[in-house]
N, C-alpha and C positions, 0 to 999 in steps of 0.2 A: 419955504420950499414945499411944492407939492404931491402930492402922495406918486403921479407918476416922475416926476424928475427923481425922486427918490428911487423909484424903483430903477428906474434906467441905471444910477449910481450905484445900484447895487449890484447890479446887473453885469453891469461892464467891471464891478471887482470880480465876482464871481466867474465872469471866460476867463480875464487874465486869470486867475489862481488855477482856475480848472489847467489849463494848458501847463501849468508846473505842478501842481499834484498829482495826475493822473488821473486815470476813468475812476478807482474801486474808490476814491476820495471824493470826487467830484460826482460822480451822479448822484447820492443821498440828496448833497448841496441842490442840484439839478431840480432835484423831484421836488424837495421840497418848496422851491423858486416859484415853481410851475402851479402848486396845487394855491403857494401864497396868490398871484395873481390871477388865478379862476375866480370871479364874479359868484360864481355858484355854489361854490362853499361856503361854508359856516360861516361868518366874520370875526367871529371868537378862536377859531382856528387859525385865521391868515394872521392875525391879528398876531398870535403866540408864536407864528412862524418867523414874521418880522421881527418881533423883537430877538428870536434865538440868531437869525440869518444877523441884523444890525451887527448883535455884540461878536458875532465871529467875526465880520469883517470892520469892525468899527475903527481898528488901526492903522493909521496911517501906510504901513508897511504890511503888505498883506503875503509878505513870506514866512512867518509862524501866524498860520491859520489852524487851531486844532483841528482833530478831525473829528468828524459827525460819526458816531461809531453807529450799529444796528439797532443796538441796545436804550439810545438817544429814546427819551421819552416823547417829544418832540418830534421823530418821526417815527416812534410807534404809533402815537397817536393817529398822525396824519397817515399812516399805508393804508387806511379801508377807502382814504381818497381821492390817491393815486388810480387813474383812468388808464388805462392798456395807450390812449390818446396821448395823456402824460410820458407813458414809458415812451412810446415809442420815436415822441419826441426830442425828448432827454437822448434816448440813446441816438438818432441823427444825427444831433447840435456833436455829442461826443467822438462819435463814428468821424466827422470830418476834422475834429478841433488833434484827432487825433494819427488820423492821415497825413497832416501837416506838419506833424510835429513827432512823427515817431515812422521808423521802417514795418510796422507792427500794425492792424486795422483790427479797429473793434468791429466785434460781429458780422 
């Protein structure tokens, strides 16, 4: 399989779970998705992101997904990479996954 089929597969764990975890759960997820597949990063970054993103969702049942807390080394590292671009894209994808799915609208 290749590196984009994978991502797509992670991808599409990552909306579904987003849409039952919420935003404060699911944008870390988000950011980090986002910085993994920028070209323009590190590769030794995307690279560490993928493997922490794999093992969160590497189970079949992706209804105990822990969560990515702040404190995650793994996205402390990555927040000097996160672009305003990132967020703000992150927070769109959230802003509708969440209109849809809640009486409540992000931002």
């Amino acid at each position: 399989m290749n590196t984009i089929d994978t991502s797509k597969k992670l991808w599409s764990k990552i909306s579904e779970w987003s849409m039952r975890a919420g935003v404060a759960s699911a944008r870390p997820v988000m950011l980090l998705y986002f910085v993994m597949t920028d070209t323009t990063k590190p590769l030794r970054l995307r690279a560490a992101i993928a493997r922490k993103l794999r093992r969160m969702f590497a189970a079949d049942s992706i209804d105990v997904v822990p969560a990515l807390v702040q404190g995650d080394s793994t996205f402390s590292i990555s927040r000097k990479y996160i672009t305003p671009e990132i967020e703000q894209r992150t927070d769109s994808i959230l802003g509708r996954l969440t209109s849809f799915h809640s009486p409540f609208s992000f931002k």
